[in-house]
N, C-alpha and C positions, 0 to 999 in steps of 0.2 A: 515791428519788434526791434528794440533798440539793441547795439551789439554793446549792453555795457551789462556786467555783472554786482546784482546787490544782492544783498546776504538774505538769504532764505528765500529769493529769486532762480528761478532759468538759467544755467551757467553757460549761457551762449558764447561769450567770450572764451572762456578757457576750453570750450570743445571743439571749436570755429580752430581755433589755435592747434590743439591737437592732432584731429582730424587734417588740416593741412600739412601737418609736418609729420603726419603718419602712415598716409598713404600716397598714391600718384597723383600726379596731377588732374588724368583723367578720371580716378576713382572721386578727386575730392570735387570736381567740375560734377558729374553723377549727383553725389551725398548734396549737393547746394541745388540741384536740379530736383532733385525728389521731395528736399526739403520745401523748395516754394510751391511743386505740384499737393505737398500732401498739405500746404497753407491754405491753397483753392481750392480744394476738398473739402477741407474743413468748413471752411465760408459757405461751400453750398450747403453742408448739410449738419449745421450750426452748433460744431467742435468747437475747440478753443484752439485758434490757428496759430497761438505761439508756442502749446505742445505741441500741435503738427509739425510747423518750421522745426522744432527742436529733435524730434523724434528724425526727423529725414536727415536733416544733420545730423546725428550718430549713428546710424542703422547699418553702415558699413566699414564703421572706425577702427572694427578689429581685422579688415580684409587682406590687409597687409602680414599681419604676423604665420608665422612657421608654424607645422602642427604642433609641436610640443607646447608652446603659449596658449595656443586657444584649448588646448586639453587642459591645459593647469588652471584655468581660468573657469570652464565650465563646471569642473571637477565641484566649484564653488554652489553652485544653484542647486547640486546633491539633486537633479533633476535624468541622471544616468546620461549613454550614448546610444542611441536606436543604430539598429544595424545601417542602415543606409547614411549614417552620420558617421560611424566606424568607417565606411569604405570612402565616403568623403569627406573630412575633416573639414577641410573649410567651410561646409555647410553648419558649422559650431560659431560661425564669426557673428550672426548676431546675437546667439546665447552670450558668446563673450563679451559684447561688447553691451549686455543688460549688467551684468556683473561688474564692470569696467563703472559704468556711469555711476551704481551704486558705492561701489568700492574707492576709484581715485577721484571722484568728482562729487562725490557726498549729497547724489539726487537720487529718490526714491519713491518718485511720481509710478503708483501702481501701472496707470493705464502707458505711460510711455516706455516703461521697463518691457511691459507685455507685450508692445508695439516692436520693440526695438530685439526683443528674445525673440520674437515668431514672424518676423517679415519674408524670413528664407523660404519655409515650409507649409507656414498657414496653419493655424488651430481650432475646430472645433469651440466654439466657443469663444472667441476672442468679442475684446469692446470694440465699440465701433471704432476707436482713435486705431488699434490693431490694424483691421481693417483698409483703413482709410492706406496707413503706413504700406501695408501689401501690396496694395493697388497701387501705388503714387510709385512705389519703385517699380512696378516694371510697363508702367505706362508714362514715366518721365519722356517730354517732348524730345530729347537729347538721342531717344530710341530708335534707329533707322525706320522699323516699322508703325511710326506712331506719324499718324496725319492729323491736322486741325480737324476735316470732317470727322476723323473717327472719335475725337477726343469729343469733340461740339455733343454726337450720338451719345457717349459716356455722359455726360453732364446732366442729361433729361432722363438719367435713369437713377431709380431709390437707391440707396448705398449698398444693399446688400444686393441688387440684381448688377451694378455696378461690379462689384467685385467676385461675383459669379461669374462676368461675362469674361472678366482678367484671368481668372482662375482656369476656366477650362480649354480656352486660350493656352494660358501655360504649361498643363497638361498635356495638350495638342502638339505642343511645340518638343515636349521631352520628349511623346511617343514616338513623333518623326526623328528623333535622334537616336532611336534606342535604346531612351532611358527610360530605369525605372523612377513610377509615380511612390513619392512616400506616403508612408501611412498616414502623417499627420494630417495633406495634402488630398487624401481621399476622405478622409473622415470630417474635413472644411468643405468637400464640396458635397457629402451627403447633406451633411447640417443645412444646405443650402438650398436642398433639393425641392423646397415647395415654392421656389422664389422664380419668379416668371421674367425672362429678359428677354428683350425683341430689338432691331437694328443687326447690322449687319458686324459679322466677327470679323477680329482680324485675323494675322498670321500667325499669331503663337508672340511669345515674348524670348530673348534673350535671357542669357541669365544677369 
């Protein structure tokens, strides 16, 4: 993917730009990390890997800002605040940051908006580029917990048992912390429920 911007193109330049001057260092090291995991994704399971790179580069460009910004922001998608988004606001950073792409950067790629709005929580429904985006952030190799073997086992699995396997993984990892599972988050892994995945799990995911 070229890092140049043309009109009615990918606006990788000006969110590359953005996203570096919007959040840490380590957040944008992260966002460039998930962005190439959810390219290799794509490639396996034959996306279009320059919405992938794109999607993982935005997906956490609004993580930096104070609650009041990402409330004013979300307020925009007219899509409400679920209770467990009320008690953690930041968990609204990738809502804000679908409304952000549309809004300051004038991109309105259905499937990367919906990637980039639900990578926190997970949906029911989501397309596969969604998907792909969910996965790729909390299986970036940059993750303490992520090995080549485990990653190699992930690659020879269908996309959706792939993403089952991240998913209740992540779950595993909230419930050893004493957090709660959100709704959106249980109702992605019913939707999931006829989907068979085998290899070995890991330890849960980070946030």
């Amino acid at each position: 993917m070229n890092d140049v911007d043309e009109k009615g193109k990918i606006p990788i330049k000006k969110v590359k730009k953005y996203v570096r001057s919007s959040v840490s260092k380590k957040r944008y090291e992260h966002s460039m990390r998930t962005a190439k995991m959810c390219r290799t994704l794509c490639s396996l399971y034959g996306l279009d890997k320059d919405k992938g790179f794109f999607a993982g580069l935005s997906h956490d460009m609004c993580k930096g800002m104070v609650k009041e910004d990402l409330i004013c922001l979300v307020k925009r998608d007219k899509k409400g605040v679920s209770e467990i988004e009320n008690e953690n606001p930041l968990l609204l950073h990738g809502r804000a940051a679908a409304v952000l792409l549309e809004e300051k950067f004038d991109f309105h790629d259905k499937d990367v908006i919906e990637a980039v709005a639900n990578h926190t929580l997970g949906k029911k429904g989501m397309c596969a580029l969604a998907k792909v985006l969910y996965a790729a952030d909390k299986i970036e190799p940059g993750r303490e917990h992520i090995t080549k073997p485990y990653l190699k086992k992930l690659y020879r699995l269908p996309l959706d048992a792939l993403v089952k396997t991240v998913l209740q993984e992540n779950i595993a990892y909230l419930h050893r912390k004493g957090r709660k599972t959100a709704y959106e988050s249980e109702e992605f892994l019913k939707s999931l429920d006829g989907v068979e995945i085998s290899g070995d799990k890991n330890e849960g995911t980070k946030d």
